[in-house]
C-alpha positions as CSV (number, residue, x, y, z in Angstrom):
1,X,0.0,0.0,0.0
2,X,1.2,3.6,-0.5
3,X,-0.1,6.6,1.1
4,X,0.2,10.3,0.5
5,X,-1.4,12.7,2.7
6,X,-4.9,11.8,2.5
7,X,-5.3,9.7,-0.6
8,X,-4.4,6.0,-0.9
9,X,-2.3,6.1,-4.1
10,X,-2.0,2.2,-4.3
11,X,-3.1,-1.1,-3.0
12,X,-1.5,-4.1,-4.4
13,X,-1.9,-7.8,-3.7
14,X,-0.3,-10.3,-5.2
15,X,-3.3,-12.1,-7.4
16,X,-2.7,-15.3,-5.4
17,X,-3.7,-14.0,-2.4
18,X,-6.5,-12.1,-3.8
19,X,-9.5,-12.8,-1.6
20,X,-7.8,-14.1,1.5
21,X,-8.3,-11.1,3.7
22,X,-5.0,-9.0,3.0
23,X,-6.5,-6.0,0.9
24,X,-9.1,-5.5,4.0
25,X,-6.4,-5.5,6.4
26,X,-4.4,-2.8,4.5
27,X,-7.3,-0.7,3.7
28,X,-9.0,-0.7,7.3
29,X,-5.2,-0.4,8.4
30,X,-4.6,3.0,6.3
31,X,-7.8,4.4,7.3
32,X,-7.4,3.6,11.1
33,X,-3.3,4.9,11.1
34,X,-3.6,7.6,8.4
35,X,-6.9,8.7,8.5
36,X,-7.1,8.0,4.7
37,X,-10.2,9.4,2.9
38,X,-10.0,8.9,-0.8
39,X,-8.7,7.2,-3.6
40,X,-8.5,6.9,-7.7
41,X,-10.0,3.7,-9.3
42,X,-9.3,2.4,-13.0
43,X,-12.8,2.9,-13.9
44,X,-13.4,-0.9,-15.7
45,X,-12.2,-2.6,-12.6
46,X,-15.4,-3.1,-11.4
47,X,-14.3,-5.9,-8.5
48,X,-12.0,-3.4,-7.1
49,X,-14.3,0.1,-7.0
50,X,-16.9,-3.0,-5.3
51,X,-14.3,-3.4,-2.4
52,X,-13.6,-0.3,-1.8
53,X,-17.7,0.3,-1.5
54,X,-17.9,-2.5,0.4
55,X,-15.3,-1.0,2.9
56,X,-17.1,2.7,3.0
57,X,-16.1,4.6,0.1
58,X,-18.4,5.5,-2.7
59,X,-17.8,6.9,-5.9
60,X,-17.9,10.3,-7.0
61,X,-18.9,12.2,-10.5
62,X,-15.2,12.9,-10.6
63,X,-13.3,11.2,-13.7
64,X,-9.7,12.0,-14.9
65,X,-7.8,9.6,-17.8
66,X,-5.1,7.8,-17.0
67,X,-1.9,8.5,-18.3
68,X,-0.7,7.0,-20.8
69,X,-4.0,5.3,-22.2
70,X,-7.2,5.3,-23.5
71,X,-9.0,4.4,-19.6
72,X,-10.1,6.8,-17.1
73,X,-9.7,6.7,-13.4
74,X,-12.6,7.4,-11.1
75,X,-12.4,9.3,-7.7
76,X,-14.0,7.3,-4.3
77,X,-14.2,9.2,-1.3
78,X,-15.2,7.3,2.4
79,X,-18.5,8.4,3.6
């Protein structure tokens, strides 16, 4: 996980240990510690802007592209 300021900029897990918990433990552990209150989310990945939701954040109207390609990343703030 990497955190500036406010904003989690990422939060990786290895795809093997997808689902087994980790992600929820770094998320609840960045917003417990650091107070975190928003993040940016590549727009077609659907299962992770669903985890985030399910942890308290929602999505906003705000939409910037993503450097380098064609996608666009989507703002989620916590409630």
């Amino acid at each position: 996980i990497e955190i500036e300021g406010k904003e989690i900029k990422t939060l990786y897990v290895e795809p093997l240990l997808t689902s087994s918990g980790i992600g929820a433990s770094l998320l609840e552990f960045a917003i417990e510690t650091f107070e975190v209150d928003y993040l940016w989310a590549l727009e077609k990945n659907t299962r992770a802007i669903e985890f985030y939701k399910r942890h308290g954040f929602i999505c906003t109207n705000e939409k910037i592209p993503e450097e380098g390609t064609s996608e666009f990343l989507v703002k989620l703030i916590r409630k």
